[in-house]
N, C-alpha and C positions, 0 to 999 in steps of 0.2 A: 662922765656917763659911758664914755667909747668903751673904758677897759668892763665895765660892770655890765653890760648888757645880757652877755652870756650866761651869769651869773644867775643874772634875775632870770631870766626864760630857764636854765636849770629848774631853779626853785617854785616857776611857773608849773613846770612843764612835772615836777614830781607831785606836786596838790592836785593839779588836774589827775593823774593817773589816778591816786588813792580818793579822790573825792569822786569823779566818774565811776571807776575801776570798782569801788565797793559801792557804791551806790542805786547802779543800773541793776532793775530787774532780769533774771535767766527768763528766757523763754518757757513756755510749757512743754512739759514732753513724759514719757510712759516709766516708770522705775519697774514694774513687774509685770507680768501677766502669768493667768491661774489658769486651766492647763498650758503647760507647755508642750504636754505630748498628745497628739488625739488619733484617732481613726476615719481615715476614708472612710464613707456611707454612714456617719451616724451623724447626727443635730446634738452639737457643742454648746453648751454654754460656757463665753468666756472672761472672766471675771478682770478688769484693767485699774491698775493702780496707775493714779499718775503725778504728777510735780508741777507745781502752779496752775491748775486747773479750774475749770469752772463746769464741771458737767449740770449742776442743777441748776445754773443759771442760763441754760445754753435753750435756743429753741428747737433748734436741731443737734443731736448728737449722731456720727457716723462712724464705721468702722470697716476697714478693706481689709483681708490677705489678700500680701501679694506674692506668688509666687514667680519665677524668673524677672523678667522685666517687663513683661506687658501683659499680666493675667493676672486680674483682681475677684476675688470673690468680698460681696460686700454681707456685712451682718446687721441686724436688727437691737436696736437696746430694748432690754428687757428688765432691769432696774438698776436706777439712778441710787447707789446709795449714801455718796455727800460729794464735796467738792473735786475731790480727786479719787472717788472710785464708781466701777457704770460696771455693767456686765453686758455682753454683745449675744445673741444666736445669731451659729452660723450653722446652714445646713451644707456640710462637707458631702460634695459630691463623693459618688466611688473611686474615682481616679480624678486624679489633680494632673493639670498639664506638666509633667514631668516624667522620664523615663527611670526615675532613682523610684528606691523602695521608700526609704527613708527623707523625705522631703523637709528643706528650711523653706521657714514664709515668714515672713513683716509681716508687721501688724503695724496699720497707721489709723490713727481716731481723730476726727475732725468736727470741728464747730463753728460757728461764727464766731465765737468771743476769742478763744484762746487760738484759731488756725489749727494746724497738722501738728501731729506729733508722733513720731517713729518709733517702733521699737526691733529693729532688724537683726532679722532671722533668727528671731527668739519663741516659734513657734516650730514644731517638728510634728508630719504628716504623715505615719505609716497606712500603706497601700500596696496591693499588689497592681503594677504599671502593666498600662494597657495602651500600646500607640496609634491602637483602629479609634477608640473613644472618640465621642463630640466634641469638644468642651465647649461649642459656641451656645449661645442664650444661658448659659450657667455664670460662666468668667466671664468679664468684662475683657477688654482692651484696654481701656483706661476709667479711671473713677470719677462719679460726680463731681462739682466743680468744688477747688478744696480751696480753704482759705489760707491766706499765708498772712500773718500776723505788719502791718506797715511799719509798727513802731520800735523806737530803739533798745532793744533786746540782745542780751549775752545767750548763747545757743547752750540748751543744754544736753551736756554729752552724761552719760550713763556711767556712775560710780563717781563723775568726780563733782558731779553738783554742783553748792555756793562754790566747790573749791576750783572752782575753774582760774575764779577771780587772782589764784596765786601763781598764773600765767606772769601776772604785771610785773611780779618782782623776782620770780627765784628763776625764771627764765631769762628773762633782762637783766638782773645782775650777773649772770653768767658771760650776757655778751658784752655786756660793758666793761667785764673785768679781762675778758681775749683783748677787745679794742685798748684799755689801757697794759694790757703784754706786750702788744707789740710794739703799742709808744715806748714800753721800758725798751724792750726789745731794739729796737732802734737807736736808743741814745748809750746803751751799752754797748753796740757795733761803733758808733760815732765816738766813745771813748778812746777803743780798741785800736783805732784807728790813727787816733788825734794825740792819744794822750791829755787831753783835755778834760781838771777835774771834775769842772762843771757840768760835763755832758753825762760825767757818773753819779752827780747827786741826781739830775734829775729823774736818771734810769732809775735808781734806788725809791724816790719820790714815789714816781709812777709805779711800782711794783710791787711795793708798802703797798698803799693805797687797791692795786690789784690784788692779791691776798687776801687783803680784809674784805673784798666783795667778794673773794672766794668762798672764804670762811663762810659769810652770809648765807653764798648759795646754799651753803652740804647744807644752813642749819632750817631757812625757809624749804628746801627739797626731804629733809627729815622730817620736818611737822607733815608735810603734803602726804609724802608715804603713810603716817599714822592715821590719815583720815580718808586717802584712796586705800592701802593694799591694809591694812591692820596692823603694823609696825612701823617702829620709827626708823628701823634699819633694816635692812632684806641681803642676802646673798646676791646682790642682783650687778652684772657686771657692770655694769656704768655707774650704778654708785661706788663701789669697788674699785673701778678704775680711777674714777673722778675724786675718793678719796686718796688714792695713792699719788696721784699729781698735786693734789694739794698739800701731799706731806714731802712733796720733793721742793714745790715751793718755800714750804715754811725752813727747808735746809738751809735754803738761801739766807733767811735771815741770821741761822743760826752761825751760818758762816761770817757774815759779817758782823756778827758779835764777837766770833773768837778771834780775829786780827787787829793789832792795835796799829802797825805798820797802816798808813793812810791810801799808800799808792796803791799797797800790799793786795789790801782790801777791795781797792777799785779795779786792779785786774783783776784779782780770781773771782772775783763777784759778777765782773760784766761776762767773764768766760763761762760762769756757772748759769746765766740768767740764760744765754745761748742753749745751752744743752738744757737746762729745763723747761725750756718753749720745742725744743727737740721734741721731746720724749712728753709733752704734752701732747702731741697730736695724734700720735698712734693710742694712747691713752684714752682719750675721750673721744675720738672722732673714728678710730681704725680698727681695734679692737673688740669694742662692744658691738659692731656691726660685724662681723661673724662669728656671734652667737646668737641664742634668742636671748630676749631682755623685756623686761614688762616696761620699762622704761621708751615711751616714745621717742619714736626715731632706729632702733634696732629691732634685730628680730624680726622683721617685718613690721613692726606698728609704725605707722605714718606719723610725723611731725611738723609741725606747722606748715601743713595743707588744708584743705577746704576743710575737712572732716573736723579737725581740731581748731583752725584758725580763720574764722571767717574773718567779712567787711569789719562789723562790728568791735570783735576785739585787734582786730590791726588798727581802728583807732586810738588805741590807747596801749596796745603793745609796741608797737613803732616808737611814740612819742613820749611813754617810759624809758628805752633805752636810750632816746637821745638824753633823756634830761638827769638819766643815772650817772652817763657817763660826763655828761658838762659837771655838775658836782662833783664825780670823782677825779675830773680834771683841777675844778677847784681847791679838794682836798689836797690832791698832788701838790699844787702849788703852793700853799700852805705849810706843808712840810718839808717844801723844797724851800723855804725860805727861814724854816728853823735850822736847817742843813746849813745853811750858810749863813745866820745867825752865830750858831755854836763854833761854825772855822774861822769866822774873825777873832770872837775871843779868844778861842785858840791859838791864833796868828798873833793878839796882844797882848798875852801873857808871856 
């Protein structure tokens, strides 16, 4: 049972992720609001679509602009018209506490059932700015008492909805396939070094087995694109990038196809595995960060930070990539032992 343990919690550790992971309800939260654009001095009505909601069942329905960080104006519902849509008045003062023409405000809707739910700075205020105005007894400082939801809830971010869920995998195979490069990575330098054939099946094992979760990635991160941006492929540097590293990987195999020469093989192979974890990094990690990129993490979009990666899905993002890469280590070894299946017969013929 000593050697198998891993194994199992592997196999534990991948049912928990797709059995939690698609199972957990998203939190509630706003997908549109109807104007977007309004005027200082006039009474708005503002019409809110939302995503898992409960407005007709709610006893209180509420609604804040907020503009900066401490100045809320709060609104009235004026009809409930089903689960996920309410319409708010708000009476927009003349001047909103800001010195811009052109003002962004939040909008956040609140209940007892479903808690708060954001839609930021998806609201624009034109006004002529006035810095003598009042705005006390109109804005708030801060809003009535808002409810925040206790139970275990995926946070929902805006465009990528149920698809948030494919955090668990096209993200986590990405990192379990670096973690097994660098194993390969390591045992190709340990060949290079030693001479030792063994240390280049396993690199080869381990980088097989990395690849294939590569490949994974491009193809779980292409379904995701077709369901956030509207295509299954975009101009977008990091896919771009992240495609051209993976066709520098897939070299590698080809290289090792075309040498029959055994040693042949295992030196240009660990020397090539070197240089394409090289030029892996500036690829996907150096590159795409000095441009913009719709892809999180460049361009300025934030990457598993709060925004994107709360409490809740670090429970089952973390403990996805431990359990992808314990199976891809399984795998590895696996084929490291068909590796050395095939050189005995070889050695007995």
């Amino acid at each position: 049972m000593n050697q198998w343990w891993w194994k199992v919690l592997g196999i534990v550790l991948i049912f928990y992720t797709v059995i939690v992971g698609m199972l957990t309800p998203l939190k509630p939260g706003v997908i549109d609001v109807s104007p977007q654009r309004i005027e200082a001095g006039m009474d708005v009505t503002i019409s809110v679509t939302g995503y898992n909601n409960h407005f007709n069942e709610a006893k209180e329905n509420r609604a804040y602009l907020k503009v900066g960080e401490s100045s809320f104006l709060p609104g009235e519902p004026v009809e409930i018209m089903d689960h996920n849509t309410i319409k708010f008045q708000f009476n927009i003062p003349e001047v909103v506490p800001s010195s811009d023409s052109l003002v962004r405000a939040s909008l956040t809707v609140d209940n007892e059932i479903d808690g708060y739910s954001l839609y930021p700075n998806g609201v624009f205020i034109k006004q002529i700015p006035d810095e003598d105005y009042n705005h006390s007894g109109v804005w708030l400082d801060r809003p009535d008492q808002i409810h925040d939801l206790s139970s275990f809830r995926f946070p929902y971010r805006s465009i990528l909805n149920e698809t948030i869920r494919n955090t668990f995998f096209h993200i986590t195979l990405w990192f379990s396939m670096f973690i097994l490069l660098i194993a390969g990575l390591y045992y190709a330098i340990k060949y290079l070094t030693t001479k030792k054939l063994d240390y280049d099946h396993r690199s080869k094992s381990l980088t097989v087995v990395a690849i294939l979760f590569g490949v994974m990635g491009i193809i779980t991160g292409s379904i995701w694109a077709r369901f956030t941006w509207g295509a299954w492929w975009t101009p977008d540097v990091k896919l771009n990038m992240s495609a051209v590293a993976m066709l520098i990987y897939l070299a590698y195999l080809v290289l090792r196809g075309s040498i029959k020469d055994q040693d042949q093989e295992a030196r240009l192979a660990s020397a090539y595995n070197i240089f394409a974890f090289v030029a892996l990094i500036p690829l996907v990690f150096v590159i795409p960060r000095l441009t913009d990129s719709l892809h999180p993490g460049n361009g300025g979009n934030p990457a598993l930070g709060g925004e994107d990666l709360d409490n809740t899905l670090r429970m089952i993002f973390y403990p996805s990539i431990l359990g992808l890469t314990l199976i891809g280590v399984w795998m590895a070894s696996l084929y490291y032992r068909v590796i050395k299946a095939k050189e005995k017969i070889l050695l007995g013929s």
